[in-house]
PQR file of N, CA, C, O and H, with PARSE charges and radii, in Angstrom:
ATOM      1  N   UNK A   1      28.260  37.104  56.770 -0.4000 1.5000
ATOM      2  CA  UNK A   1      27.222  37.746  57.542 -0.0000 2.0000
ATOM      3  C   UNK A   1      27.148  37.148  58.952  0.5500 1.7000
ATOM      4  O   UNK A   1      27.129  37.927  59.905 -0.5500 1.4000
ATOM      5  N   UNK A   2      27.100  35.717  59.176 -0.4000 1.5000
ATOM      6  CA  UNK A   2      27.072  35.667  60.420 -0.0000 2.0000
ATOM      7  C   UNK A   2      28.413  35.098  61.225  0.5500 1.7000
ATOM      8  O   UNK A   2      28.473  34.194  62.058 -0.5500 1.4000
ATOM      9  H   UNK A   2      27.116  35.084  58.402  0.4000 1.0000
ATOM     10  N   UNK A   3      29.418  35.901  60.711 -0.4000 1.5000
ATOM     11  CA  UNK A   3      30.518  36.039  61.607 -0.0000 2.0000
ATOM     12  C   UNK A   3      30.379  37.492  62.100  0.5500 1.7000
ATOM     13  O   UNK A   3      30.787  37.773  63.227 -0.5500 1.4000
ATOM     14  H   UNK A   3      29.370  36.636  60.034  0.4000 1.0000
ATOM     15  N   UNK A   4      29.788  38.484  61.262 -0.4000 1.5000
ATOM     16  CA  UNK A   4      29.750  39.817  61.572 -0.0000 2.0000
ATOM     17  C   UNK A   4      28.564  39.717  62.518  0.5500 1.7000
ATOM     18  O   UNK A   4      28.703  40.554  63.409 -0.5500 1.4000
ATOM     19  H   UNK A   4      29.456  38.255  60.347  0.4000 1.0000
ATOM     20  N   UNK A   5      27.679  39.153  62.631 -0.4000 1.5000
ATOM     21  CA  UNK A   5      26.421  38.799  63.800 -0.0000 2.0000
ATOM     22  C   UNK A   5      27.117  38.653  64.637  0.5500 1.7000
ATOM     23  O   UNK A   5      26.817  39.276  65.656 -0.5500 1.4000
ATOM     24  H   UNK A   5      27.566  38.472  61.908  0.4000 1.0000
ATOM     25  N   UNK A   6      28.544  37.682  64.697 -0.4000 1.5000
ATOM     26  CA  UNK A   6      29.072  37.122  66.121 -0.0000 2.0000
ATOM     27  C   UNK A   6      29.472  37.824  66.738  0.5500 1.7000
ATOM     28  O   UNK A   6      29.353  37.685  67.955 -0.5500 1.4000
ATOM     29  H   UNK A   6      28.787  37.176  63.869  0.4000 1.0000
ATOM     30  N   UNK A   7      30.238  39.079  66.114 -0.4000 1.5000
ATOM     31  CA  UNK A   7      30.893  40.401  66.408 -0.0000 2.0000
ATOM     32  C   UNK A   7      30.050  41.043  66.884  0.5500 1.7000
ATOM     33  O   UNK A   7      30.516  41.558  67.900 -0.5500 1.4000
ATOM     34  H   UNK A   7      30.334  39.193  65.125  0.4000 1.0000
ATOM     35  N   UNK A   8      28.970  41.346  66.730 -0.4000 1.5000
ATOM     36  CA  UNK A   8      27.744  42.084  67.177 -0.0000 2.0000
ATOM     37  C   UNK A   8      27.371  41.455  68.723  0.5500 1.7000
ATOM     38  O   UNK A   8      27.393  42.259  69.655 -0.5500 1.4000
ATOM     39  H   UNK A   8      28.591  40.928  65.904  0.4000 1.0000
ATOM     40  N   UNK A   9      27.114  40.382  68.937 -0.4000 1.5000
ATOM     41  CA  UNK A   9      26.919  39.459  69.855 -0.0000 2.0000
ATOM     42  C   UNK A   9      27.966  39.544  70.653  0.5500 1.7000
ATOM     43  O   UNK A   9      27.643  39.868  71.796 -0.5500 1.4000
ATOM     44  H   UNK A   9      27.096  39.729  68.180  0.4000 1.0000
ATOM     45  N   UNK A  10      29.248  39.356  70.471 -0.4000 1.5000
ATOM     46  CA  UNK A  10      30.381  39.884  71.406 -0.0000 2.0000
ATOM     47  C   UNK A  10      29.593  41.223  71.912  0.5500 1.7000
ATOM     48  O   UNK A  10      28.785  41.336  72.834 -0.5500 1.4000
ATOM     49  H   UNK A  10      29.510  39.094  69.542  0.4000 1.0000
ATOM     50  N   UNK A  11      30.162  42.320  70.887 -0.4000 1.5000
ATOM     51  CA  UNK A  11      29.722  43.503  71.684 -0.0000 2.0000
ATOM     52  C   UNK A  11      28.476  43.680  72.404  0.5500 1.7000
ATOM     53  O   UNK A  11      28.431  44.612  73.207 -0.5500 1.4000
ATOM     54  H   UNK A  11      30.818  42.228  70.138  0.4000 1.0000
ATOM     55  N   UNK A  12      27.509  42.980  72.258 -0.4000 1.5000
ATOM     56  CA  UNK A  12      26.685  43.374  72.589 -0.0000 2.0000
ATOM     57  C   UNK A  12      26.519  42.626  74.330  0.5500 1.7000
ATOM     58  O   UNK A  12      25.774  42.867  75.280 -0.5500 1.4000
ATOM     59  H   UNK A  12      27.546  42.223  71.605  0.4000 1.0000
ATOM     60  N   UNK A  13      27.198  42.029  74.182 -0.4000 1.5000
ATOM     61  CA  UNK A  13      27.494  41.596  76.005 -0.0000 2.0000
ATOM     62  C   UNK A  13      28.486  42.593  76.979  0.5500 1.7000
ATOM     63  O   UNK A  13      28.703  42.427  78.180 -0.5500 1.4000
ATOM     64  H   UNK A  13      27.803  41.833  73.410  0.4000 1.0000
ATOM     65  N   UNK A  14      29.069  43.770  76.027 -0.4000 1.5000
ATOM     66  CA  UNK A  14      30.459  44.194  76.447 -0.0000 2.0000
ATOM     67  C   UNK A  14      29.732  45.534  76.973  0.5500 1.7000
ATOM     68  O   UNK A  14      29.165  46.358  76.256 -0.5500 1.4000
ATOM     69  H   UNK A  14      28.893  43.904  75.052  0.4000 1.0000
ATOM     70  N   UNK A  15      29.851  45.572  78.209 -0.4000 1.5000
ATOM     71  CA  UNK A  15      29.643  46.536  78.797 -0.0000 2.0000
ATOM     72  C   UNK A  15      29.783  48.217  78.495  0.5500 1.7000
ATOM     73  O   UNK A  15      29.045  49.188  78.663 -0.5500 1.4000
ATOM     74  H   UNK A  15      30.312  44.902  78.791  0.4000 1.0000
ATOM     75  N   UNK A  16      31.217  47.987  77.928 -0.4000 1.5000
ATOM     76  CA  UNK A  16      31.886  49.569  77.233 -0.0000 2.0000
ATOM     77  C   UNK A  16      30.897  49.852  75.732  0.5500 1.7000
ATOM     78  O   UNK A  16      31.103  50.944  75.201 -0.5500 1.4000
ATOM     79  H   UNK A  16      31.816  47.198  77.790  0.4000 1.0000
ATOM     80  N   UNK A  17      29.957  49.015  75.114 -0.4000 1.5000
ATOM     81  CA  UNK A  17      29.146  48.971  73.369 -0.0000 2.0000
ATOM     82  C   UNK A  17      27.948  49.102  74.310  0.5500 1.7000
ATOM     83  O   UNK A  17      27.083  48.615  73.581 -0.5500 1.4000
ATOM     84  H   UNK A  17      29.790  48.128  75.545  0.4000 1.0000
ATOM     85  N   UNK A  18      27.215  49.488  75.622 -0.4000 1.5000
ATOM     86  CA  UNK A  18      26.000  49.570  76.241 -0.0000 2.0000
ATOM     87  C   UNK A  18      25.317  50.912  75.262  0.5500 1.7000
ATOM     88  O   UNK A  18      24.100  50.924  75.079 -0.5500 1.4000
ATOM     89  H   UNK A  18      27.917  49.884  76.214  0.4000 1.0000
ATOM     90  N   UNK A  19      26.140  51.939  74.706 -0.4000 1.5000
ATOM     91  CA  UNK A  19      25.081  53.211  74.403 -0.0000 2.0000
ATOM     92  C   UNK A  19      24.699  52.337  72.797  0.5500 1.7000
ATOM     93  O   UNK A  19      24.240  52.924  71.817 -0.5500 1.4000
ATOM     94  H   UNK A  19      27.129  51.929  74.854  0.4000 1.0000
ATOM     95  N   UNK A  20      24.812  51.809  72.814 -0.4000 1.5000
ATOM     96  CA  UNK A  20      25.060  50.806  70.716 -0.0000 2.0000
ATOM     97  C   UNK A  20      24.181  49.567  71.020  0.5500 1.7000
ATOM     98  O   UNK A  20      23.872  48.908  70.026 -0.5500 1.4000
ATOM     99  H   UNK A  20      25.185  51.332  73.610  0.4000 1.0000
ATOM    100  N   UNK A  21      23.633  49.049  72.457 -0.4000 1.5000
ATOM    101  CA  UNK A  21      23.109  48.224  72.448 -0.0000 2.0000
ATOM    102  C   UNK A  21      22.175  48.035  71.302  0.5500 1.7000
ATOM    103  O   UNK A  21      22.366  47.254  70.369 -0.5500 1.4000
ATOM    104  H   UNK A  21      23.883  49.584  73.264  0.4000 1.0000
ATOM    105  N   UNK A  22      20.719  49.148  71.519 -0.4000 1.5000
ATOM    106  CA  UNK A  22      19.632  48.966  70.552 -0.0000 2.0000
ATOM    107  C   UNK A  22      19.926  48.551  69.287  0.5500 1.7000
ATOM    108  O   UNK A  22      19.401  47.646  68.639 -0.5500 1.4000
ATOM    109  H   UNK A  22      20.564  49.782  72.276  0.4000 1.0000
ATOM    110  N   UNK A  23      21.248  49.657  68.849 -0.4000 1.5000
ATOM    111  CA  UNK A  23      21.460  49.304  67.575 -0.0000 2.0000
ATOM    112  C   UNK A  23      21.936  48.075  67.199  0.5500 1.7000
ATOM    113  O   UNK A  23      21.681  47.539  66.121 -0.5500 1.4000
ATOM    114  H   UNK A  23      21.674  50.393  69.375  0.4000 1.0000
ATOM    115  N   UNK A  24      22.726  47.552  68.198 -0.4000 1.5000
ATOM    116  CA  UNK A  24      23.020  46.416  68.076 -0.0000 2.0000
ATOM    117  C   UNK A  24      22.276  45.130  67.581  0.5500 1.7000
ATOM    118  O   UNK A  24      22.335  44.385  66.603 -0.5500 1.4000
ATOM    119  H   UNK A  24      22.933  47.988  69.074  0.4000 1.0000
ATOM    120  N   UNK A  25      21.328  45.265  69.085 -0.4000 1.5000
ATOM    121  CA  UNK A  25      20.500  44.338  68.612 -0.0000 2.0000
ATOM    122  C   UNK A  25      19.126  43.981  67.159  0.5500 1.7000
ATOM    123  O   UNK A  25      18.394  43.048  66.831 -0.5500 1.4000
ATOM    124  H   UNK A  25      21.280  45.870  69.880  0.4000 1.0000
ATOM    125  N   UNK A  26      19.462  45.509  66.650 -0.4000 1.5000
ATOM    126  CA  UNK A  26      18.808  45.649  65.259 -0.0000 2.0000
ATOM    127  C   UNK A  26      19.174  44.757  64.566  0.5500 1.7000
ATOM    128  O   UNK A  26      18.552  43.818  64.068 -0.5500 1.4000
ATOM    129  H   UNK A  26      20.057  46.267  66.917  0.4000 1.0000
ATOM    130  N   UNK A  27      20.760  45.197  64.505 -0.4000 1.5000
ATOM    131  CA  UNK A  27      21.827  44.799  63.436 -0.0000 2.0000
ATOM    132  C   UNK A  27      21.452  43.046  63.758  0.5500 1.7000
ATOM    133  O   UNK A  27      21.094  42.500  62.714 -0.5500 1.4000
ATOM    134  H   UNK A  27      21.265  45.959  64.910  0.4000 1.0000
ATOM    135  N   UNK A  28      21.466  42.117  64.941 -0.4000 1.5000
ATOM    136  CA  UNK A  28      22.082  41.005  64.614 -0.0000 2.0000
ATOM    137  C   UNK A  28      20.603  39.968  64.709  0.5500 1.7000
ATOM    138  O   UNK A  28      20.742  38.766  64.935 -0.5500 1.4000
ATOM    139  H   UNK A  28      21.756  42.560  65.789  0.4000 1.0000
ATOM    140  N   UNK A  29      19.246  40.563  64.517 -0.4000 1.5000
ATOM    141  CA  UNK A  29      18.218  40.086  63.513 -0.0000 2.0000
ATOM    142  C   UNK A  29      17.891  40.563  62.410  0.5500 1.7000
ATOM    143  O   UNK A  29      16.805  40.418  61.848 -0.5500 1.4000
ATOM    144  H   UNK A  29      19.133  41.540  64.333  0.4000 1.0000
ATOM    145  N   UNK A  30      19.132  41.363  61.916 -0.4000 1.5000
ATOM    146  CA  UNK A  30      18.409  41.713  60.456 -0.0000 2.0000
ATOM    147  C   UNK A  30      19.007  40.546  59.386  0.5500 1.7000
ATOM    148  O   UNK A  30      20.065  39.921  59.315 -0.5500 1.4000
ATOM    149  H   UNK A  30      20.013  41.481  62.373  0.4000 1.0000
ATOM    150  N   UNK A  31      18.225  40.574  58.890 -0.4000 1.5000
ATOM    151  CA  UNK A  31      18.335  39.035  57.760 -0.0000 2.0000
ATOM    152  C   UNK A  31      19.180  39.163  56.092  0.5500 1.7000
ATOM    153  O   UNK A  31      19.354  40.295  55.641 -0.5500 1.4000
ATOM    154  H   UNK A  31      17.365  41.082  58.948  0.4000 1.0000
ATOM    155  N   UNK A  32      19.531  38.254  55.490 -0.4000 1.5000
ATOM    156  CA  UNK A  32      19.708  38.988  54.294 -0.0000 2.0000
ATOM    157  C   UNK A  32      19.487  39.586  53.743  0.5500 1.7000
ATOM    158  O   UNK A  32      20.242  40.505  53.425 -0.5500 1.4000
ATOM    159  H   UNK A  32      19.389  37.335  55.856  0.4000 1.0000
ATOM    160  N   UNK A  33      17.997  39.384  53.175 -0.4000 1.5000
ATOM    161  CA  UNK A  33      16.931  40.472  52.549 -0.0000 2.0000
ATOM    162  C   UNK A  33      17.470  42.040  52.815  0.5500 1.7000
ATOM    163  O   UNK A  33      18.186  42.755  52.114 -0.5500 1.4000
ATOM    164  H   UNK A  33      17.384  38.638  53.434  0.4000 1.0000
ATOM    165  N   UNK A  34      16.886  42.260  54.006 -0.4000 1.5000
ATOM    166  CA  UNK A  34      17.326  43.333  54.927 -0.0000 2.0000
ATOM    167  C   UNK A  34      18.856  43.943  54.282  0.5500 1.7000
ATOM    168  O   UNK A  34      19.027  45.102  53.903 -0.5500 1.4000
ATOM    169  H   UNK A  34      16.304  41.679  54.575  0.4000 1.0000
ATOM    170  N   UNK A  35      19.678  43.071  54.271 -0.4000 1.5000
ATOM    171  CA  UNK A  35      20.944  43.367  53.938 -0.0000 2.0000
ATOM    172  C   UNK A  35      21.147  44.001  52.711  0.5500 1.7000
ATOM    173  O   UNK A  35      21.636  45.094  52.427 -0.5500 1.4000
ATOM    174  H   UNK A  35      19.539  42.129  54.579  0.4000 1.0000
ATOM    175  N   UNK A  36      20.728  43.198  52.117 -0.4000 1.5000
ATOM    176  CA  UNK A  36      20.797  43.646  50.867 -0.0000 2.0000
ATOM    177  C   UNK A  36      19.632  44.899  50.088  0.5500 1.7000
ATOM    178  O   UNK A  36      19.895  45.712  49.202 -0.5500 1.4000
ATOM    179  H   UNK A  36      20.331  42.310  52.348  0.4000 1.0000
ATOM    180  N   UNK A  37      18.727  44.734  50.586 -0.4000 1.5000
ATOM    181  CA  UNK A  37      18.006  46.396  50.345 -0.0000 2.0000
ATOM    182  C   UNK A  37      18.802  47.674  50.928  0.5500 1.7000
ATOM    183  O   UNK A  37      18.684  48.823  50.501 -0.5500 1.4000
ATOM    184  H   UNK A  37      18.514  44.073  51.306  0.4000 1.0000
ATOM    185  N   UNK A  38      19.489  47.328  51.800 -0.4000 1.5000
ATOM    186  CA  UNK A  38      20.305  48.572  52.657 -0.0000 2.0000
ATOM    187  C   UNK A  38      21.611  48.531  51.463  0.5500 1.7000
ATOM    188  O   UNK A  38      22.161  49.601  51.204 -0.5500 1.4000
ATOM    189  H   UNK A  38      19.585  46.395  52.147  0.4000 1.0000
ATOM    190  N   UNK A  39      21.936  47.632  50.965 -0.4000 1.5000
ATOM    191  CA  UNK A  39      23.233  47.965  50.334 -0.0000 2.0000
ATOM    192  C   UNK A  39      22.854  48.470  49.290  0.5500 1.7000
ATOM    193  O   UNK A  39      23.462  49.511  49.045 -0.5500 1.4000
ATOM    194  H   UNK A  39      21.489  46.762  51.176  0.4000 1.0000
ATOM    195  N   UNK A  40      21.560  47.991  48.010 -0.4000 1.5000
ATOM    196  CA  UNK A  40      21.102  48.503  47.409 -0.0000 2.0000
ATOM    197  C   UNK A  40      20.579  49.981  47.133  0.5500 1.7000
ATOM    198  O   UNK A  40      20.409  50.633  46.103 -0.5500 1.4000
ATOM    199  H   UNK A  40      21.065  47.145  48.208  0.4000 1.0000
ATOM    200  N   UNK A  41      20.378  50.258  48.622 -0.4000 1.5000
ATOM    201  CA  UNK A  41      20.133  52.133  49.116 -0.0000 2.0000
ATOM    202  C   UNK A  41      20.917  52.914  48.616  0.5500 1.7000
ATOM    203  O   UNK A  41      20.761  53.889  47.881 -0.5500 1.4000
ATOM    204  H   UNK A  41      20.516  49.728  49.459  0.4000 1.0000
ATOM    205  N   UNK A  42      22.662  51.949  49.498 -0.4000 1.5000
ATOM    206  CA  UNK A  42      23.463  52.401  49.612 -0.0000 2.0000
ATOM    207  C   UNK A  42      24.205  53.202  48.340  0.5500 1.7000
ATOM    208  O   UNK A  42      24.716  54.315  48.216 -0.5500 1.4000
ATOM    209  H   UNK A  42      22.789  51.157  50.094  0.4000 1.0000
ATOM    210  N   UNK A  43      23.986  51.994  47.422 -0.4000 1.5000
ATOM    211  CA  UNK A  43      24.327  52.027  45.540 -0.0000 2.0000
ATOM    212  C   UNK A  43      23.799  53.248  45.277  0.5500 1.7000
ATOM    213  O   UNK A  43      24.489  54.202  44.913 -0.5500 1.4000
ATOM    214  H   UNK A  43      23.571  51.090  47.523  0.4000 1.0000
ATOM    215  N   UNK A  44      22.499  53.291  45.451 -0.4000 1.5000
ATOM    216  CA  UNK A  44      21.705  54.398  44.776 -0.0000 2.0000
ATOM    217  C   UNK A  44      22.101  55.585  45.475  0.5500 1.7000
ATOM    218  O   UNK A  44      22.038  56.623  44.818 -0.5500 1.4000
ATOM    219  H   UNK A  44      21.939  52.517  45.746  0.4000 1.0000
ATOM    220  N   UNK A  45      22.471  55.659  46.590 -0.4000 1.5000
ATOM    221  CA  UNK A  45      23.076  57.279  47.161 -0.0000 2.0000
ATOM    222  C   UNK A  45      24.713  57.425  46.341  0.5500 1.7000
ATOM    223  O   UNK A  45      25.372  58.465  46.321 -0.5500 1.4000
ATOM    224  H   UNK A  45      22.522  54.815  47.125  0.4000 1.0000
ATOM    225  N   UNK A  46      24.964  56.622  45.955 -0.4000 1.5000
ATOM    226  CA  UNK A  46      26.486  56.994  45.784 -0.0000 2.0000
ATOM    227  C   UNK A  46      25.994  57.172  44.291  0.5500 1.7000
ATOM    228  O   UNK A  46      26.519  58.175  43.808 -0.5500 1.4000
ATOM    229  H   UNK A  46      24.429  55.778  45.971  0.4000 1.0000
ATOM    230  N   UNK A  47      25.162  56.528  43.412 -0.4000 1.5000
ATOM    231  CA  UNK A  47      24.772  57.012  42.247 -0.0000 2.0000
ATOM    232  C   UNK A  47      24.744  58.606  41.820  0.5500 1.7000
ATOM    233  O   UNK A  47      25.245  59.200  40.865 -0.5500 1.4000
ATOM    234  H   UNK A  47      24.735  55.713  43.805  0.4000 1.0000
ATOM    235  N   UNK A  48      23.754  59.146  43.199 -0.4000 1.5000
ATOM    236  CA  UNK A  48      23.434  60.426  43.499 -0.0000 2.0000
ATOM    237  C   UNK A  48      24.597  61.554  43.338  0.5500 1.7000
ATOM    238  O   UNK A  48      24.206  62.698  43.107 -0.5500 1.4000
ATOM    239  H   UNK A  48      23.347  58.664  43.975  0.4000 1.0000
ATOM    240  N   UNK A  49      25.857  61.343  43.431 -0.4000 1.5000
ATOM    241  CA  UNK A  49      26.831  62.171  43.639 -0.0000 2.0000
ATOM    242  C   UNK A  49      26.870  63.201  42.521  0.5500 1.7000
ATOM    243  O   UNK A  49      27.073  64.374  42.834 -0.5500 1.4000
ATOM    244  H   UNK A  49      26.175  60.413  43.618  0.4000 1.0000
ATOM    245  N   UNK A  50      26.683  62.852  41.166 -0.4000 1.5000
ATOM    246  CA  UNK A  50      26.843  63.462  40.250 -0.0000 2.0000
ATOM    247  C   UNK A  50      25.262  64.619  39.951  0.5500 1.7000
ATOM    248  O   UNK A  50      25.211  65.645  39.273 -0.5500 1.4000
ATOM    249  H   UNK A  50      26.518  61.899  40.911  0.4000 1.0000
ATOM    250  N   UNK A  51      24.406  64.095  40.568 -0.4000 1.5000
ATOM    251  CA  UNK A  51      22.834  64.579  40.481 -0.0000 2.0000
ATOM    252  C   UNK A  51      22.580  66.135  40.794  0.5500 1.7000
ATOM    253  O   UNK A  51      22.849  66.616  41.895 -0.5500 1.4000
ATOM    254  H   UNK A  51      24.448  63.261  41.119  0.4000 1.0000
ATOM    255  N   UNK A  52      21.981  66.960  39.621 -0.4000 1.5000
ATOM    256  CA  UNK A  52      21.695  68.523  39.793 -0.0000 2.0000
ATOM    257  C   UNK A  52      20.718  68.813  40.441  0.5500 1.7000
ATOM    258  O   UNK A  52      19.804  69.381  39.843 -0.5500 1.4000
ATOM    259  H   UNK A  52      21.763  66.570  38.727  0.4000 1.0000
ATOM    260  N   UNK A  53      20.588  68.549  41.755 -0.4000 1.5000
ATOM    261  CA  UNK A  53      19.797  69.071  42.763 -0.0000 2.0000
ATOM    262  C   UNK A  53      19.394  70.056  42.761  0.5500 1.7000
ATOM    263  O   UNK A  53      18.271  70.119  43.261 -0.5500 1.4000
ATOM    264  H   UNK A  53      21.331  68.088  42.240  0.4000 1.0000
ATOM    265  N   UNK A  54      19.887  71.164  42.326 -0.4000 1.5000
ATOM    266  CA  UNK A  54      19.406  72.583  42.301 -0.0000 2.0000
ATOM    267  C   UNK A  54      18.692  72.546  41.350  0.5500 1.7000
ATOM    268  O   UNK A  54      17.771  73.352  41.480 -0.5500 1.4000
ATOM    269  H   UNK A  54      20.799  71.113  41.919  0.4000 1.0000
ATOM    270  N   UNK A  55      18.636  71.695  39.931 -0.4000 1.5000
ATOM    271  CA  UNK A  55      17.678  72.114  38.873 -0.0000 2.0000
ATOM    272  C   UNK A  55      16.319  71.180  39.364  0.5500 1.7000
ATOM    273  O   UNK A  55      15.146  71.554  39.390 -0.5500 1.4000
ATOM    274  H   UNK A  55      19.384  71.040  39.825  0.4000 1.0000
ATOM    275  N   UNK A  56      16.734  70.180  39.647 -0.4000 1.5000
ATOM    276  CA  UNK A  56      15.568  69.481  40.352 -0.0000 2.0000
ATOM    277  C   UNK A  56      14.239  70.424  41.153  0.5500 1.7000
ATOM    278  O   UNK A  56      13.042  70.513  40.880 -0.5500 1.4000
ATOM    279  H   UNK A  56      17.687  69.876  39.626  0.4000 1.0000
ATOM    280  N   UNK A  57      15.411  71.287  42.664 -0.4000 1.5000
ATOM    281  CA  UNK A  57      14.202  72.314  43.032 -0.0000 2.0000
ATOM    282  C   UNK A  57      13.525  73.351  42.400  0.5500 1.7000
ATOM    283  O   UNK A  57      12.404  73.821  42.596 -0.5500 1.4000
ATOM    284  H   UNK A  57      16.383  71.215  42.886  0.4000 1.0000
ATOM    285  N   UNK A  58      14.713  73.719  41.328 -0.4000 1.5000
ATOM    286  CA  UNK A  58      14.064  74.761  40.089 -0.0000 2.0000
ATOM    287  C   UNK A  58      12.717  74.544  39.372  0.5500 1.7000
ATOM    288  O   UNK A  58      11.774  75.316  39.197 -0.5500 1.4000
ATOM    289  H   UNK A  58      15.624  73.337  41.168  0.4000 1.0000
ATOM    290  N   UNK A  59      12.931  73.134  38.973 -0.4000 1.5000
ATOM    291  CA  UNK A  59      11.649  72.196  38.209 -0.0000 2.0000
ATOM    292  C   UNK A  59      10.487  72.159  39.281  0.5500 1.7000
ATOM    293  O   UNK A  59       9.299  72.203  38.962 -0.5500 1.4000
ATOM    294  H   UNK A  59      13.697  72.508  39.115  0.4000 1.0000
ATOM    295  N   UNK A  60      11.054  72.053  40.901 -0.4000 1.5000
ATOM    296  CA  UNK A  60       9.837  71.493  41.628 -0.0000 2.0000
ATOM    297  C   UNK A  60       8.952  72.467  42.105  0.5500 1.7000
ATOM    298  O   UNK A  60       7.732  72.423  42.263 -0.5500 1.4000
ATOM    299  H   UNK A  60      12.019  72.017  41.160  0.4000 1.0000
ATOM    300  N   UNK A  61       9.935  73.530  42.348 -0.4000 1.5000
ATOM    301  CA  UNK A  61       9.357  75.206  42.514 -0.0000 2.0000
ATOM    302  C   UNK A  61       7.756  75.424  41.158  0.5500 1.7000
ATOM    303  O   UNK A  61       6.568  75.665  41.376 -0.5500 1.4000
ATOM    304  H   UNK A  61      10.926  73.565  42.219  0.4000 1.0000
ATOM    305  N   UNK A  62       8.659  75.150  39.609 -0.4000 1.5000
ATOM    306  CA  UNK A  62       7.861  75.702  38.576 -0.0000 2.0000
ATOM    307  C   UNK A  62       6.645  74.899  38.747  0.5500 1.7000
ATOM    308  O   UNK A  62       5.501  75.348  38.682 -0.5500 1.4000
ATOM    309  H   UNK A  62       9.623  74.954  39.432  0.4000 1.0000
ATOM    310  N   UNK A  63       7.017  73.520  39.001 -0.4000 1.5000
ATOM    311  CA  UNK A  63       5.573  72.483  38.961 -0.0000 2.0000
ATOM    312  C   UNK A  63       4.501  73.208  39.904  0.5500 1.7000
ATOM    313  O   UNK A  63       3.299  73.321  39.662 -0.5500 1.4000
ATOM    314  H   UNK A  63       7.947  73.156  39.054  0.4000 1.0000
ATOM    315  N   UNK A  64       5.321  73.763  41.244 -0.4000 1.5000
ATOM    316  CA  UNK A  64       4.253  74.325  42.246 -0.0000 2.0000
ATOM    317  C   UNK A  64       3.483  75.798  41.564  0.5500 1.7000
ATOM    318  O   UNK A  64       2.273  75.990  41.678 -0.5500 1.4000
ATOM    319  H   UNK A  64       6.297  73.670  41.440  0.4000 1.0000
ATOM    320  N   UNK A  65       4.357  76.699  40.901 -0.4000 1.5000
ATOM    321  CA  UNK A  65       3.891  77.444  40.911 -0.0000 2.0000
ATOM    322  C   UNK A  65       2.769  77.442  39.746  0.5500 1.7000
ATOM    323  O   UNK A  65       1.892  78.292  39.902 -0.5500 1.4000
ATOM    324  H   UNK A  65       5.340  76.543  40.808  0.4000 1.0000
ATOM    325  N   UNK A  66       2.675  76.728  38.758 -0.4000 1.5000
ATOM    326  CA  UNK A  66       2.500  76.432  37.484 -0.0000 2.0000
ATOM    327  C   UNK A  66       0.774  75.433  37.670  0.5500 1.7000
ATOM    328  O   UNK A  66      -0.198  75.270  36.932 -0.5500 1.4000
ATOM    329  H   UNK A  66       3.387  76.037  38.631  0.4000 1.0000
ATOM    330  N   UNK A  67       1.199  74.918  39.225 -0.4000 1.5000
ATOM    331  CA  UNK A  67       0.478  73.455  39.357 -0.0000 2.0000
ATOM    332  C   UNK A  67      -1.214  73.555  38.964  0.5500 1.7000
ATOM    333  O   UNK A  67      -1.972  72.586  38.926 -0.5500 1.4000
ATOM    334  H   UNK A  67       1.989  75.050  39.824  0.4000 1.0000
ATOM    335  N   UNK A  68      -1.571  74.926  38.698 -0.4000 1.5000
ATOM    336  CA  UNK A  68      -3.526  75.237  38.491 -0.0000 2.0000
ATOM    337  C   UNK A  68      -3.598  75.547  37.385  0.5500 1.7000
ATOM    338  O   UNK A  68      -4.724  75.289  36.960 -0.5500 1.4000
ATOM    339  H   UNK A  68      -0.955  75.713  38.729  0.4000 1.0000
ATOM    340  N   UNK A  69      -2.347  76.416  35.933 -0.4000 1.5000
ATOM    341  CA  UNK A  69      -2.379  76.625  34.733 -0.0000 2.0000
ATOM    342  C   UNK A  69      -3.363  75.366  34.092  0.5500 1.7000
ATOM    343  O   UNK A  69      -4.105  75.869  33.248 -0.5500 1.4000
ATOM    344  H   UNK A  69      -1.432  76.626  36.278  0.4000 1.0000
ATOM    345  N   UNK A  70      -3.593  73.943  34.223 -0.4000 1.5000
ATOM    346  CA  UNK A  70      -4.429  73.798  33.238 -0.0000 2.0000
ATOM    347  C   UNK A  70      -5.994  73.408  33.390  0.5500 1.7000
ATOM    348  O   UNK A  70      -6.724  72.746  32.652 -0.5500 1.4000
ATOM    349  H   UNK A  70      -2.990  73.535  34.909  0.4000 1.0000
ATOM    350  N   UNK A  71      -6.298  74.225  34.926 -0.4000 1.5000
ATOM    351  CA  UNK A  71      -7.711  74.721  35.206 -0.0000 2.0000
ATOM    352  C   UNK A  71      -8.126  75.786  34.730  0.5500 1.7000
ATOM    353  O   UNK A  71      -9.292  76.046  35.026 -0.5500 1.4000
ATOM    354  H   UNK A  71      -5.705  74.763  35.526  0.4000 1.0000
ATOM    355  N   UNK A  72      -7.566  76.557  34.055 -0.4000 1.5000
ATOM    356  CA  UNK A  72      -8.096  78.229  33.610 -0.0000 2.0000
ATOM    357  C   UNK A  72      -8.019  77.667  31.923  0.5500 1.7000
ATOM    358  O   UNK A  72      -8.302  78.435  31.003 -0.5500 1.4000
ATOM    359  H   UNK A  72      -6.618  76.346  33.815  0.4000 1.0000
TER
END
């Protein structure tokens, strides 16, 4: 991690990485913690690949339409 900070720190003096600055300077105070919740994200989106999204909105549609059935 903080050899990849150093890399950041290079660029971030390098005139031609100026439109990447901000991001830059995100990147080289973000801490482990930080690190590792983002990779953890990361896990869980690639989990996602296999996931039936369409039945999901099917279900979320019925919940809406359905959502006052057990006031009557």
């Amino acid at each position: 991690m903080e050899s990849q900070k150093a890399l950041f720190r290079t660029w971030r003096n390098d005139p031609r990485f100026e439109p990447y600055w901000t991001l830059l300077d995100s990147l080289i105070v973000r801490d482990f913690a930080s690190t590792r919740r983002w990779s953890a994200a990361a896990q869980a989106v690639r989990e996602l690949q296999d996931y039936d999204f369409e039945a999901w909105r099917e279900q979320r549609d019925f919940d809406r339409q359905h959502a006052d059935d057990h006031l009557q």
